[in-house]
N, C-alpha and C positions, 0 to 999 in steps of 0.2 A: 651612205654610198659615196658621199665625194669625196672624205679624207681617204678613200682605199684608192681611189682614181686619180686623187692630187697624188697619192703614194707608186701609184703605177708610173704616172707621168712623169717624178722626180727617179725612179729606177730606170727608165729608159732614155731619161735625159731629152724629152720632151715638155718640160715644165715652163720652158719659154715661148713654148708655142700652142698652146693650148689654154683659151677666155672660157672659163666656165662663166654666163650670162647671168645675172638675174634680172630681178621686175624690171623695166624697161619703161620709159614712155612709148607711144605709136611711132615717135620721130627716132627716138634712140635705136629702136628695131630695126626700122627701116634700115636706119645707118650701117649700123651692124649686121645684114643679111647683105648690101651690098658692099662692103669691106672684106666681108668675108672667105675664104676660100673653099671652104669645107664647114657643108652642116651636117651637125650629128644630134639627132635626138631622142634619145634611151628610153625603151621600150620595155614599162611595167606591167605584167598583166595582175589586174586586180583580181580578186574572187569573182565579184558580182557585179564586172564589167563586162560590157558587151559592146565597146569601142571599139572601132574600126579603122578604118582611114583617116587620119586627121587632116585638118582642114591645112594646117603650118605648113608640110610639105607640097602643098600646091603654093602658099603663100611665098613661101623663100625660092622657089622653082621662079618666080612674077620678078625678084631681082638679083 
């Protein structure tokens, strides 16, 4: 999924503006949800999941 979305992002000429995140410490998160200006977090539905609300979007809402 990311190289179609780094693909998206270099045809619309948004590829400077857009941190795709990974593993993070608790500090580095932090850091990055208040830097940030926009969260966006992409919604897979599994088969045999039954997830709901996640907890992140209350969290990055906190800064």
């Amino acid at each position: 999924m990311k190289p179609k979305l780094e693909s998206l992002l270099h045809e619309y000429g948004l590829a400077d503006k857009v941190l795709f995140v990974a593993r993070q410490t608790f500090e580095g998160i932090i850091d990055t949800m208040r830097n940030g200006y926009i969260f966006v977090l992409p919604s897979l539905k599994a088969i045999d999941s039954n997830k709901g609300f996640d907890i992140v979007y209350l969290e990055v809402h906190a800064y």
